[in-house]
N, C-alpha and C positions, 0 to 999 in steps of 0.2 A: 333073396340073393345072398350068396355067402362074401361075406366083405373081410373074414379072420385071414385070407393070405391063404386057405388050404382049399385043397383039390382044382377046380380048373378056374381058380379064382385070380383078378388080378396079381399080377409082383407087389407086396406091399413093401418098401423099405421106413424104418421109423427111425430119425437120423435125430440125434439128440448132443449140441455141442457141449461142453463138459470146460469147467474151470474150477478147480479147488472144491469139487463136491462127492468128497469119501463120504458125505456122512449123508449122502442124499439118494446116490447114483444106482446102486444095489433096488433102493425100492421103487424106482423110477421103472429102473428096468424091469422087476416082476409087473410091476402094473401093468406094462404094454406086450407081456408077454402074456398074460393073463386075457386083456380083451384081444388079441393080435395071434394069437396062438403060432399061425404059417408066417409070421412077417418077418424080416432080417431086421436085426436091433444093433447099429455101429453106435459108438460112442466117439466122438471126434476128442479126444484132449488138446488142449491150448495151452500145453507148458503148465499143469498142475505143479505147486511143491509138496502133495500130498500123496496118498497112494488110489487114488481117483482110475487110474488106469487100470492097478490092481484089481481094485475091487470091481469091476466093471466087466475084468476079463473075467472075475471067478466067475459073476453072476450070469456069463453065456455069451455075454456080446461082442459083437466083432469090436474090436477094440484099435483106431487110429490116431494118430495126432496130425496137428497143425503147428507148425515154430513162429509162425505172423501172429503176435499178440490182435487180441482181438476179434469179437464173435462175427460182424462180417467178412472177416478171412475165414474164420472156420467154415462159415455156410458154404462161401466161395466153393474152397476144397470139398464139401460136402457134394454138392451140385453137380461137381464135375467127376467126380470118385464114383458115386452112387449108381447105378445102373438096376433102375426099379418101375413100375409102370404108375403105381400112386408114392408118395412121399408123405410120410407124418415126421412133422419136425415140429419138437416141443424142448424146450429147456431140462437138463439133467437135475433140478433141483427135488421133483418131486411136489412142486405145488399145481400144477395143471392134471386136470382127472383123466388119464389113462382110458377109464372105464366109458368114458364120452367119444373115444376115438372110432369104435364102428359106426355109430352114426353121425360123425363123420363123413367117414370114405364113403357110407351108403348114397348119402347126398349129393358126395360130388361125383359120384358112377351113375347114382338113378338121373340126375339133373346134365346131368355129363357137362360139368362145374370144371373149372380152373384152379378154384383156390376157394376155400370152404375157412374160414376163420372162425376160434374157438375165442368168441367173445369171454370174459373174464366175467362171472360174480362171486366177489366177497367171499366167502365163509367164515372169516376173521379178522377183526379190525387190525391185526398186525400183518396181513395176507396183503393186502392191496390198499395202502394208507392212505389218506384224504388227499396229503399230497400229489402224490402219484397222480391221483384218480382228476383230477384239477389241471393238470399238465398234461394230460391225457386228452383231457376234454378240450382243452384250449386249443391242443395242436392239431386234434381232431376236428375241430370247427374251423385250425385255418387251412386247412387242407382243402376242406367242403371248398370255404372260398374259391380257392387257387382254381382247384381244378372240376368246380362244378359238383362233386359227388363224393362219398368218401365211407367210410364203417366206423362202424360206433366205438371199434378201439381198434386205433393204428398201429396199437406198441405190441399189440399181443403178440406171445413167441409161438403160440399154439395153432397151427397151422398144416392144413391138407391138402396139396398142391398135385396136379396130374404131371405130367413127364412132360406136356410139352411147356407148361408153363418152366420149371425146373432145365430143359436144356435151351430154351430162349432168349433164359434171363441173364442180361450179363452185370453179375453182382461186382458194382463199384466201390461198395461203404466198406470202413474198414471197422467199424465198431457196432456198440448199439441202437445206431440210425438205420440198421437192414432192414427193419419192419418197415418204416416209411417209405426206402427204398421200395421194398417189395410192394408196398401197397401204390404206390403212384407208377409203378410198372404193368400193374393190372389193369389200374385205372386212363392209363395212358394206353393202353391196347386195345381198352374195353370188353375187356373177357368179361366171361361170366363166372359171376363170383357170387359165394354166399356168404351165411356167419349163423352161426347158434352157439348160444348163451350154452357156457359149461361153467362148473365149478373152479374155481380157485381155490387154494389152499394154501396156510402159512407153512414156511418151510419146518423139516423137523432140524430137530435139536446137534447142532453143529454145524450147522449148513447157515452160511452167511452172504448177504445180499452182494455182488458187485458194481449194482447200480448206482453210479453217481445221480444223484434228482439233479442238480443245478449244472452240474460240466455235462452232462449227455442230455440233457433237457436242451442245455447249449447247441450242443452237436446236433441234435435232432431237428432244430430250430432251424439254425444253418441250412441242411441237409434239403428242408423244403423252401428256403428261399435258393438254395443251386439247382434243384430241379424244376422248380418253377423257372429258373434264367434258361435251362436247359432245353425245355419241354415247351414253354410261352413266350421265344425269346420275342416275340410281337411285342406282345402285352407290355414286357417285362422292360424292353428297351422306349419303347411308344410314350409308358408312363413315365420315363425319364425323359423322355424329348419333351413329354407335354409339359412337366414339371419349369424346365429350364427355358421352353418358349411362352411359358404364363412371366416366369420371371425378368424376362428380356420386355413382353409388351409393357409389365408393371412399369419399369425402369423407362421404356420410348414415351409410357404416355406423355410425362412434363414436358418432356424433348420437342415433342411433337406440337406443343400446346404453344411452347416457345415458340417454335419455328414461325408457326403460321403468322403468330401477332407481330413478332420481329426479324421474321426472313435470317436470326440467326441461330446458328447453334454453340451456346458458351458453354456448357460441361461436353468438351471434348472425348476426355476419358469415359464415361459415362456412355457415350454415343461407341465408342470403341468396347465395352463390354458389353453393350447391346448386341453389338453387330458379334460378335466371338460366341456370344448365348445361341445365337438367332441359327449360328452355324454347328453348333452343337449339336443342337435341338435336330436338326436337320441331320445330322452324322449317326445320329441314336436309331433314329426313324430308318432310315437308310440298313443303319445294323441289322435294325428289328427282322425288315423285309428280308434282306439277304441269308440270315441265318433259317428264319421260317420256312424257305426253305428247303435250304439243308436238313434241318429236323424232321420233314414231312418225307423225303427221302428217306434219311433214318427211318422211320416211323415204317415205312414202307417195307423197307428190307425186315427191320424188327418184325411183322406180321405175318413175311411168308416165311420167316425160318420159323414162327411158332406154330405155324401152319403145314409144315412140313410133317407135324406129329400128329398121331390121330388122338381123337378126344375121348377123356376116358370112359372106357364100358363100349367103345366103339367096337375090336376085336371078341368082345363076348358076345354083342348084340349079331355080329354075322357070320357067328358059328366056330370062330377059330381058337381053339386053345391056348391057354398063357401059361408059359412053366411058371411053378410054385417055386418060392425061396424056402432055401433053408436057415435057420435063425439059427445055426452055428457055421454054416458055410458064407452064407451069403446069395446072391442073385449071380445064375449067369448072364454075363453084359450080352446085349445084343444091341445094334443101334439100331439107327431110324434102317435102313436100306434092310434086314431082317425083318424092320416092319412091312414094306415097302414092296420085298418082293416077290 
């Protein structure tokens, strides 16, 4: 199966957001142009003060910007702009292997996959730091919790998405919390997803990290305790009813103990934050249900607008041809109703 983007092969678009990397972005770009030969290569810039664009234009690629600081605006833009039947979206630095990207897309066209993740290894102890790799795991294991299931690395930027995953997602995060986003959007739909281990690689020489470890580890934290409120708002609110109606009986049982042996109740106030708890607890509960479902609504609609796109290698499998991109033009956009009709 030919998966390089040429002759009657899917649209491949390789969409790579771009911040302050003149010294990266040039060989990012041969690499994918190298395994990817037919695929259109944009480079989204994010307000570089370098010549990032420049160099980006020389090397071939369709060259855009974003002015919303920030890589979940860029993907945003990216998602909505891009008009492609698969999407490879990797970081412009040049530490994710290029050469891993066919098989890739082969996977998620033979498996007819949603979202195919380039899990990360090492190649250099300055590539992917213990740190990282520790925050990683953590968040990774609290995710599993939240929501049952999860991939062995949530943060990767390396990633092969089909079109319908890409025009059903509607990207909220404005920073580098999009992976998680992205990945509890999957896992909230229950696509079929994959992951193979590709290389990592430390950046070359000029090319510097914008990852904060402790404020976007922040963010990222956050990020999955609002989608868990968003996605589990049962759970989410329940466990704060239970919390606050464990702490109201703590508080009734003296009351209680009192009453019976002397028919009275002397901590008045005490019996008045019982009863304020006991209404809480009952208020959360009530949220929980009410919102549940709203979300399942949500949820609802979210699955037939992803469903509205066909899955990819679907149009190859029953005979119908897909124009090729050209990697200095671009893709021509067709929507769903071109698919459709």
């Amino acid at each position: 199966m030919d998966v390089t983007g040429t002759g009657g092969a899917p649209r491949i678009a390789v969409v790579l957001p771009c911040y302050n990397e003149e010294a990266a972005i040039a060989q990012t770009i041969a690499g994918f142009r190298a395994a990817l030969p037919g695929a259109a290569i944009y480079v989204y810039d994010n307000n570089s003060r370098d010549r990032t664009m420049d160099v980006a234009r020389a090397a071939g690629a369709v060259v855009r910007s974003e002015r919303m600081q920030g890589k979940g605006n860029v993907v945003r833009r990216m998602f909505a702009d891009v008009d492609a039947d698969i999407y490879v979206m990797a970081d412009g630095d040049a530490t994710y292997d290029a050469a891993s990207a066919p098989a890739l897309v082969a996977r998620l066209i033979a498996e007819q996959l949603d979202m195919v993740v380039g899990a990360r290894t090492s190649q250099a102890d300055a590539a992917y730091r213990a740190g990282h790799q520790f925050g990683n795991a953590l968040l990774t294991g609290m995710l599993t919790q939240l929501f049952g299931r999860s991939f062995t690395d949530i943060l990767s930027g390396y990633r092969v998405f089909s079109r319908r995953f890409v025009k059903s997602f509607p990207v909220l995060s404005g920073g580098f919390e999009i992976e998680t986003e992205i990945s509890v959007h999957a896992l909230e739909l229950r696509m079929p997803v994959a992951e193979i281990a590709t290389p990592y690689f430390a950046r070359p020489e000029g090319s510097v990290s914008k990852l904060n470890t402790y404020g976007d580890g922040f963010r990222i934290l956050r990020t999955i305790i609002m989608l868990y409120r968003i996605e589990r708002p049962m759970l989410f609110f329940g466990a704060i009813g239970g919390l606050l109606a464990l702490g109201a009986v703590l508080l009734a049982a003296p009351l209680a103990m009192t009453y019976m042996q002397t028919g009275l109740v002397p901590r008045l106030p005490t019996a008045v934050l019982v009863t304020g708890l006991m209404i809480l607890a009952a208020l959360c509960g009530f949220t929980g249900l009410i919102l549940d479902t709203v979300v399942r609504g949500r949820r609802e609609v979210r699955r037939l607008s992803y469903l509205a796109y066909p899955a990819p290698g679907a149009a190859m499998a029953s005979g119908l041809e897909v124009p090729t991109c050209k990697a200095d033009v671009g893709c021509d956009a067709k929507g769903p109703e071109s698919d459709h009709a």
